[in-house]
C-alpha positions as CSV (number, residue, x, y, z in Angstrom):
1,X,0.0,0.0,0.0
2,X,1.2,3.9,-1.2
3,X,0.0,6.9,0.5
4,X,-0.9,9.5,-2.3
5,X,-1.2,13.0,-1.8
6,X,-4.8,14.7,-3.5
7,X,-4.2,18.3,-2.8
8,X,-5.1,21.9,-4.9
9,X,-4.1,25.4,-4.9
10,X,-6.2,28.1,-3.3
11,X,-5.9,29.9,-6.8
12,X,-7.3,26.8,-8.8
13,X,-10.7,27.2,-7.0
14,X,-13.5,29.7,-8.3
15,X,-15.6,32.3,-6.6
16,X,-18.0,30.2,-4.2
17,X,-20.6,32.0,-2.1
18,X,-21.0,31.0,1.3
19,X,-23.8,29.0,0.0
20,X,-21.6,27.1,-2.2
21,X,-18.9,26.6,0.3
22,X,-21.4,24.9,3.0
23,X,-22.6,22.8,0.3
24,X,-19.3,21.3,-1.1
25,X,-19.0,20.9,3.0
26,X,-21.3,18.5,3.2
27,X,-20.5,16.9,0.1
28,X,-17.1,16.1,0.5
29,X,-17.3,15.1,3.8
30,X,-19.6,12.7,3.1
31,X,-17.0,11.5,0.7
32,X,-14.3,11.5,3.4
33,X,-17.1,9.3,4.9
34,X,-16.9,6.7,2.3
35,X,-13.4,6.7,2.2
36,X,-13.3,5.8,5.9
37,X,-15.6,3.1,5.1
38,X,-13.2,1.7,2.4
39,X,-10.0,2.1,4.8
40,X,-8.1,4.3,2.7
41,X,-8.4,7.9,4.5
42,X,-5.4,8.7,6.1
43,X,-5.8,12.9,7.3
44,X,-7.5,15.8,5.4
45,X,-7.6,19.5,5.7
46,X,-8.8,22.3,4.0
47,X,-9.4,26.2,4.1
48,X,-5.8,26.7,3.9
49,X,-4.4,29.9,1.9
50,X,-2.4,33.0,2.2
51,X,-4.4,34.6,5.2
52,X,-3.8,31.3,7.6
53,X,0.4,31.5,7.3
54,X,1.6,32.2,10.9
55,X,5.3,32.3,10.8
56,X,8.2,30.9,9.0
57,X,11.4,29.1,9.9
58,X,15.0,28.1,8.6
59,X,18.4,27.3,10.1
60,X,20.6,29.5,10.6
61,X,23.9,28.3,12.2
62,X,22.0,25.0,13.5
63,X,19.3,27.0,15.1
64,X,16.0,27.8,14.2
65,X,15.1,31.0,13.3
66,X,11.5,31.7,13.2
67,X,10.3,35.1,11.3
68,X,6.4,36.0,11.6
69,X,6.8,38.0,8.1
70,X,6.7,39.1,5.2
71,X,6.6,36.0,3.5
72,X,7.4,34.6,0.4
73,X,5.4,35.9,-2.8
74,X,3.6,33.7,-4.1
75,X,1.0,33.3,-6.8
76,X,0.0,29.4,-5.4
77,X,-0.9,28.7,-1.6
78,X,-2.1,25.2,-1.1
79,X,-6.0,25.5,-0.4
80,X,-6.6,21.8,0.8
81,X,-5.4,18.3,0.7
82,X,-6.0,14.9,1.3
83,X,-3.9,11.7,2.0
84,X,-4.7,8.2,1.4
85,X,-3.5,5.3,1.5
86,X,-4.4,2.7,-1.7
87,X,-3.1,-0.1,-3.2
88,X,-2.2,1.4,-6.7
89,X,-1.5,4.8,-8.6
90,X,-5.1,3.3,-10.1
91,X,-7.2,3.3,-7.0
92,X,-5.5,7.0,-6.0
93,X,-6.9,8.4,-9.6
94,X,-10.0,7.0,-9.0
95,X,-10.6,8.6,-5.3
96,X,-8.8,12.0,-6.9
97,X,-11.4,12.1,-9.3
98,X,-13.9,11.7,-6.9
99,X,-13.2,14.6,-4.8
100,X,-12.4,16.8,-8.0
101,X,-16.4,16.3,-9.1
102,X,-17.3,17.0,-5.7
103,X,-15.5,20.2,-5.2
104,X,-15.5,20.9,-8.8
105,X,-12.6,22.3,-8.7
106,X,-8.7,20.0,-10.2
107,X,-6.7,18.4,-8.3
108,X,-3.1,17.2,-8.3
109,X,-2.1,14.1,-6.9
110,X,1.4,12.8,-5.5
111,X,2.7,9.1,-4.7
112,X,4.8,9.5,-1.6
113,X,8.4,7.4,-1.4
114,X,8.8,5.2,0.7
115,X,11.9,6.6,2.4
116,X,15.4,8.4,1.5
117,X,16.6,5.8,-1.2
118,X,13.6,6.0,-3.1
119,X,13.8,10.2,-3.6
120,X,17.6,9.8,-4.4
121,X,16.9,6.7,-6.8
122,X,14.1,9.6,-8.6
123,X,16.2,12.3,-8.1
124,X,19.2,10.5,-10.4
125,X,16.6,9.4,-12.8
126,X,15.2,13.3,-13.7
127,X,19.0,14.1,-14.2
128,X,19.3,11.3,-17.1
């Protein structure tokens, strides 16, 4: 089993009155609901864009330095995401397309490795 990765931009989404928001509310979690039932929901969270960043952080002579802005410019913020966790990059496509009609909105999906080796091993292959 691979945990995948369903996730999309705040950008990607279109105007949605409050309306429209409380219904794709109900509608995707009552997919979350079924993918509970089927044992593949792992953690999702959404309403996530520019206005929810707190602070930021990086190392700086093995210490962490945290700075509460500005931040990076951006044109992308992540809006939402889901994991799962599925047998095959065929069962991820299927759930990804799933929650795309719900929200109506894309959706990019992303295998995670399975450790160090893995992201090295992919890393030498995009350099071939």
């Amino acid at each position: 089993m691979a945990q995948y990765l369903i996730m999309f931009n705040d950008e990607w989404v279109p105007d949605q009155t409050p309306d429209d928001l409380r219904t794709k509310s109900a509608t995707s979690h009552a997919l979350l609901d079924e993918m509970k039932a089927a044992g593949v929901f792992v953690y999702a969270e959404g309403g996530i864009d520019a206005s929810t960043a707190l602070f930021s952080v990086e190392a700086k002579d093995g210490e962490p330095v945290f700075t509460d802005g500005p931040f990076v410019e951006t044109k992308e913020h992540l809006g939402g995401f889901t994991v799962i966790e599925v047998p095959d990059d065929e069962a991820a496509r299927e759930w990804a397309g799933r929650i795309a009609v719900t929200l109506d909105w894309p959706q990019e999906v992303h295998r995670f490795g399975s450790g160090v080796e893995e992201i090295i091993e992919r890393q030498a292959q995009g350099r071939e």
